[in-house]
ChimeraX commands (.cxc) that place a marker at each C-alpha (Angstrom):
marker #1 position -39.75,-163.81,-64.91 radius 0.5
marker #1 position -43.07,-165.94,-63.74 radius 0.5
marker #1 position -42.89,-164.10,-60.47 radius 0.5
marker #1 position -42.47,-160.84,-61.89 radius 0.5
marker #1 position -45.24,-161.13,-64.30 radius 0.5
marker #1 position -47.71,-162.30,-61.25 radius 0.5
marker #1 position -46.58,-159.49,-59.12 radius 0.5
marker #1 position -47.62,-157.36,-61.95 radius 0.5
marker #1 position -50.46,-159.14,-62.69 radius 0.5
marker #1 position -51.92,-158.85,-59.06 radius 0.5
marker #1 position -50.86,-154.92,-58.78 radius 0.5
marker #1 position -53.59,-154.35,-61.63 radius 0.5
marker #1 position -56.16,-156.50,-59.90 radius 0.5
marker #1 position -55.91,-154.55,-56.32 radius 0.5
marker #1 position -57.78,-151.06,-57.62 radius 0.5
marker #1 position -60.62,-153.44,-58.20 radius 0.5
marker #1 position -60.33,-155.42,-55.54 radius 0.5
marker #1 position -59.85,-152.56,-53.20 radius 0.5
marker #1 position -62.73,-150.48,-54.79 radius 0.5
marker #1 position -64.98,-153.44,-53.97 radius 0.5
marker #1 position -63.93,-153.70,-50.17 radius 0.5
marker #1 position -64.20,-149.63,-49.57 radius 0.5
marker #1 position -67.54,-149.63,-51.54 radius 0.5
marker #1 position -68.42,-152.81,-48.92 radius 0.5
marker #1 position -67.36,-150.86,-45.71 radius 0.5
marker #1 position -68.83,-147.70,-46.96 radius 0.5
marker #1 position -71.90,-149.24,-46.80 radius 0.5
marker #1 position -71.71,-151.36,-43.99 radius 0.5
marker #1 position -70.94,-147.55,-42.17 radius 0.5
marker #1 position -73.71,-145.62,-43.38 radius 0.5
marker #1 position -75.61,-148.92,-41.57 radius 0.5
marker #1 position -74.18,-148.04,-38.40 radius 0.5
marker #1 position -73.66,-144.39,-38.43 radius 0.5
marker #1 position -75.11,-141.69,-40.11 radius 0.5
marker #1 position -74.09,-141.18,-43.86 radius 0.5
marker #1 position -73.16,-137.87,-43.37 radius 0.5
marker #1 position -71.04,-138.16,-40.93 radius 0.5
marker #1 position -69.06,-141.22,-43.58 radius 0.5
marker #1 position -69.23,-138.85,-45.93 radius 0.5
marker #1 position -67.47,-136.13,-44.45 radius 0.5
marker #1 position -64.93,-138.34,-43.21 radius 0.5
marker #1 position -64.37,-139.77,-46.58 radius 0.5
marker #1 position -63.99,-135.98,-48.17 radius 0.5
marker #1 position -62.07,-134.96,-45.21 radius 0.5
marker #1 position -59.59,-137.96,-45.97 radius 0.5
marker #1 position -59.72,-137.09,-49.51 radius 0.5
marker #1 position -58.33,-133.75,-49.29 radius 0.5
marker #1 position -55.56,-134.73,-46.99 radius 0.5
marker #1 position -54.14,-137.13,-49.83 radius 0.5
marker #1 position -54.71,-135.44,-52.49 radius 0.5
marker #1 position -52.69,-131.78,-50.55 radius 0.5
marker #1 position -50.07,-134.61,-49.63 radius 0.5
marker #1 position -49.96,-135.37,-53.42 radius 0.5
marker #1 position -50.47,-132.01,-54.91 radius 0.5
marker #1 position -47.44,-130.96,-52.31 radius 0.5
marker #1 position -45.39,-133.70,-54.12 radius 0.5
marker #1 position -46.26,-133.77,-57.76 radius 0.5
marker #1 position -47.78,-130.43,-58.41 radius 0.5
marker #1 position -51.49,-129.33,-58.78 radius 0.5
marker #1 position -53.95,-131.35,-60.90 radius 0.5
marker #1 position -58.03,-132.10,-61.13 radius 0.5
marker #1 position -58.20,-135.04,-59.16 radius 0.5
marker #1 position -59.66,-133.30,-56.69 radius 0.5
marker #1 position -61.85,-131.34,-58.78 radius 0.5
marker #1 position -63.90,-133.84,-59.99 radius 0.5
marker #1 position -64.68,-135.57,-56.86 radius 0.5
marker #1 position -65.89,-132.50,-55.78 radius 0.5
marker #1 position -67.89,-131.72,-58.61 radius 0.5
marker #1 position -69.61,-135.44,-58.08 radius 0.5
marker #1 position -70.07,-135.26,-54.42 radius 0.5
marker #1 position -71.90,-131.24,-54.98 radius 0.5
marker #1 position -74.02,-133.39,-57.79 radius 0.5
marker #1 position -75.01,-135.95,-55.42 radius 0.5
marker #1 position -75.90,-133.09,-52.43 radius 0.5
marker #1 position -78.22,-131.84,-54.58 radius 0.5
marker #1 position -80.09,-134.81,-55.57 radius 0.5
marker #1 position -80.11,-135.43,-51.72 radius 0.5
marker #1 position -81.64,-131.77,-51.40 radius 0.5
marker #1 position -83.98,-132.53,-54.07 radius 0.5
marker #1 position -85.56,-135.22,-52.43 radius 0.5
marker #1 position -85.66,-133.76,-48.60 radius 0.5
marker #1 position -87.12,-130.73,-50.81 radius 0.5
marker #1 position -89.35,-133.06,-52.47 radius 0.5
marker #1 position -90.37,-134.94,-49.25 radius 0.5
marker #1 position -91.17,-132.13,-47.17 radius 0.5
marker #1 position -93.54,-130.85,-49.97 radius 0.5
marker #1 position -95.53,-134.16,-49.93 radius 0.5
marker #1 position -95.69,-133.55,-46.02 radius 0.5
marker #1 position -92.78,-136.25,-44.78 radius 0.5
marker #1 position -91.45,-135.83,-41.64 radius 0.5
marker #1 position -88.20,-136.79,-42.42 radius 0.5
marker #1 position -86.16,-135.14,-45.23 radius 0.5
marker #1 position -84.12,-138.46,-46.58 radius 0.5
marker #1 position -86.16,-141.60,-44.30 radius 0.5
marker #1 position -88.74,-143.41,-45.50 radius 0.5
marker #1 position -92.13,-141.37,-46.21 radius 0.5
marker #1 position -95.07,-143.23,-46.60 radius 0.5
marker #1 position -97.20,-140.94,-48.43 radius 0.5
marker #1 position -99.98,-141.40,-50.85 radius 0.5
marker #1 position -99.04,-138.53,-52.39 radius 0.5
marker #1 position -95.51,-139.54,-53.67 radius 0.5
marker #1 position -95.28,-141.24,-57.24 radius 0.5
marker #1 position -94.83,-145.58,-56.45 radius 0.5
marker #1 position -91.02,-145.16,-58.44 radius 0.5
marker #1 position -89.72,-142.68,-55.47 radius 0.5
marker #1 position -88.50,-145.59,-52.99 radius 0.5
marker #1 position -86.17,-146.56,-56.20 radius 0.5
marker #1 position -84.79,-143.23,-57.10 radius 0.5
marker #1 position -83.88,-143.09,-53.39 radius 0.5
marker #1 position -82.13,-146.06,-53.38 radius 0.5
marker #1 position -80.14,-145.45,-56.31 radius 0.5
marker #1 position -79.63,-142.28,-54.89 radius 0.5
marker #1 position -78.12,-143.56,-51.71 radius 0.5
marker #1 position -76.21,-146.52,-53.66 radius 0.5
marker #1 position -74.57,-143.70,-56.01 radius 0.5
marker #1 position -73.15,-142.12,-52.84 radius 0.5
marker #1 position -71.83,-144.88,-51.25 radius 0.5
marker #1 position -69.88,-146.38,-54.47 radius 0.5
marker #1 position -68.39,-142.19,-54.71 radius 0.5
marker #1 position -67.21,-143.23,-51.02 radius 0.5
marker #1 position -65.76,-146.43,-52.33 radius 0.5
marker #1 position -64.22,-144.63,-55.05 radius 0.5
marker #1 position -62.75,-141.94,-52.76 radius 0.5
marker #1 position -61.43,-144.25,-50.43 radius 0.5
marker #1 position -59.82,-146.39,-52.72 radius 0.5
marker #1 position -57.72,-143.07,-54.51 radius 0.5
marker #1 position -56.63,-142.47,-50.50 radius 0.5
marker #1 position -55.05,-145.65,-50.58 radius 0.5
marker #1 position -53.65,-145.00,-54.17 radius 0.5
marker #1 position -52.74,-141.19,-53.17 radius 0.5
marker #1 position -51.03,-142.49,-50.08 radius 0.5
marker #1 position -49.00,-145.37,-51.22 radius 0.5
marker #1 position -47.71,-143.47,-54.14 radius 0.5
marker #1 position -46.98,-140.30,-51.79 radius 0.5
marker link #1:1,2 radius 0.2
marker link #1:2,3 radius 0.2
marker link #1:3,4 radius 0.2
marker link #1:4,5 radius 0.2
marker link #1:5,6 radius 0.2
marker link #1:6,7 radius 0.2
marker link #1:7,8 radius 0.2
marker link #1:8,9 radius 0.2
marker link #1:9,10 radius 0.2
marker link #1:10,11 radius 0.2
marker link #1:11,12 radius 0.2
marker link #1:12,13 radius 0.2
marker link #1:13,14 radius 0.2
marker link #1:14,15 radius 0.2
marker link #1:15,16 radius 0.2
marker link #1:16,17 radius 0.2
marker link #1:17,18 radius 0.2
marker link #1:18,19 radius 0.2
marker link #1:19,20 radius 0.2
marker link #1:20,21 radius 0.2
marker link #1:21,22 radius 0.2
marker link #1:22,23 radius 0.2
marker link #1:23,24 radius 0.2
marker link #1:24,25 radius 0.2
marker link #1:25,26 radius 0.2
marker link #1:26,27 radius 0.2
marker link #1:27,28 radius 0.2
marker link #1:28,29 radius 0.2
marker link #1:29,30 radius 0.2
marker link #1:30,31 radius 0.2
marker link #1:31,32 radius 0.2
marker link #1:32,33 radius 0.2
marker link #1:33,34 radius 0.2
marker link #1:34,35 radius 0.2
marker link #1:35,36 radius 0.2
marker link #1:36,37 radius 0.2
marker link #1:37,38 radius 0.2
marker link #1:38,39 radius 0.2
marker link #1:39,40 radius 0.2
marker link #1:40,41 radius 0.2
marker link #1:41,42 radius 0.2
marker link #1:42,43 radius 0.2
marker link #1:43,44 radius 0.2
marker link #1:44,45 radius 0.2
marker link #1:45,46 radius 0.2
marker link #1:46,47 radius 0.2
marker link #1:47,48 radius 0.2
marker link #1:48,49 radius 0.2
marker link #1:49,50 radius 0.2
marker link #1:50,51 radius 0.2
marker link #1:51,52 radius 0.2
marker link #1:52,53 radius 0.2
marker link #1:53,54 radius 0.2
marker link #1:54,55 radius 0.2
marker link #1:55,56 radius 0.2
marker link #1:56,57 radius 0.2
marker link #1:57,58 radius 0.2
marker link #1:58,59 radius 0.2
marker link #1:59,60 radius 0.2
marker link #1:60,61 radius 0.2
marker link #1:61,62 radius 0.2
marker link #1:62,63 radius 0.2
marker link #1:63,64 radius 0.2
marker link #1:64,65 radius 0.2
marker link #1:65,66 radius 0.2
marker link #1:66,67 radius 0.2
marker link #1:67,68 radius 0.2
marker link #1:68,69 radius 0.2
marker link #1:69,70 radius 0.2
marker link #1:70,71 radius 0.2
marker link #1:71,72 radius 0.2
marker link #1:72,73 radius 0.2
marker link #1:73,74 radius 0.2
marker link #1:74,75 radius 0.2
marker link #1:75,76 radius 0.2
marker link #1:76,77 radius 0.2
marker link #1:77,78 radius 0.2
marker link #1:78,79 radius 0.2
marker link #1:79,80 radius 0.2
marker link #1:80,81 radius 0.2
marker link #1:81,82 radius 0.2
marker link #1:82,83 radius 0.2
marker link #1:83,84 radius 0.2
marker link #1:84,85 radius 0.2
marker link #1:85,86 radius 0.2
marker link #1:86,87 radius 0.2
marker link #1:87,88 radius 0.2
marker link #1:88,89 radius 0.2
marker link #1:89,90 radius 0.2
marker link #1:90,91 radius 0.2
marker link #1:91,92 radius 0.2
marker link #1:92,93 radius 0.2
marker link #1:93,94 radius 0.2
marker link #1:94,95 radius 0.2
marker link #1:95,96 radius 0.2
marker link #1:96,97 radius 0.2
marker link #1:97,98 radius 0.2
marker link #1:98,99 radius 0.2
marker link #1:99,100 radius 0.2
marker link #1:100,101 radius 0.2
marker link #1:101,102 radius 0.2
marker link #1:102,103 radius 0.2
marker link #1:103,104 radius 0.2
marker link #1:104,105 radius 0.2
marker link #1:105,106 radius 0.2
marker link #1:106,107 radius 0.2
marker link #1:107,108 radius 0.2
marker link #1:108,109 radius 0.2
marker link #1:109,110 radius 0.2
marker link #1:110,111 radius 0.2
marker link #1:111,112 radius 0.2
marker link #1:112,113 radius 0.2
marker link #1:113,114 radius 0.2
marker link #1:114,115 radius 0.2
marker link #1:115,116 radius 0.2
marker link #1:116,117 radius 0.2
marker link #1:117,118 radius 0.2
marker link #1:118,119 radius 0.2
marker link #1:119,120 radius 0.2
marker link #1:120,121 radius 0.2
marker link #1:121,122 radius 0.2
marker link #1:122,123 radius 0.2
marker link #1:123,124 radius 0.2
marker link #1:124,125 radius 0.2
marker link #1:125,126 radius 0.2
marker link #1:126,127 radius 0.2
marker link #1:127,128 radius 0.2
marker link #1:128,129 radius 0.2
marker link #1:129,130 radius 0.2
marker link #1:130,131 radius 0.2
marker link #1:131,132 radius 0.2
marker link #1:132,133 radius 0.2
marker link #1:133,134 radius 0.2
view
């Protein structure tokens, strides 16, 4: 009874655990590549488990709403290359050191770019859950 309450205890703690460890790598991989290129793999994985599941268990949203977060977060990314390029950046989403930018933009970048890689986590982590229960 000890061991089965453990077991049970540490199946509830591996979401978290796991979300913290894809969010980790995510990052770690938009370091080394490019975060497009994570990204895309990350949505390409997505849909694979989630057709695997749907195949299996029927049609939900699952899907849906990752892809409805991932379109909100290509915007804001095309809001500040749109942004950028106005103030007269040379690159669309790397660092622009113009005067004419407001002093907060760095942040809004950042949290920007944070905000995408902890939807990568996220994703990564319900490919692992999509899998396993596939």
């Amino acid at each position: 009874m000890v061991v089965e309450l453990e077991m049970k205890g540490m199946s509830r703690l591996q979401p978290p655990i796991l979300f913290i460890a894809s969010t980790i790598l995510t990052f770690l991989l938009f370091n080394a590549l490019s975060f497009l290129l994570v990204t895309a793999s990350v949505i390409l994985l997505l849909t694979a488990s989630y057709a695997a599941k749907y195949r299996q268990e029927g049609v939900g949203a699952g899907l849906a709403y990752f892809g409805l977060a991932y379109i909100g977060f290509g915007l804001g990314l095309l809001g500040i290359g749109l942004l950028q390029t106005h103030a007269g950046c040379i690159f669309l989403i790397g660092d622009c050191y113009q005067p004419t930018l407001p002093s907060y933009w760095f942040y809004f970048k950042v949290a920007v770019n944070l905000g995408l890689t902890t939807l990568n986590g996220l994703a990564l982590t319900f490919v692992y859950l999509n899998i396993r229960r596939s």
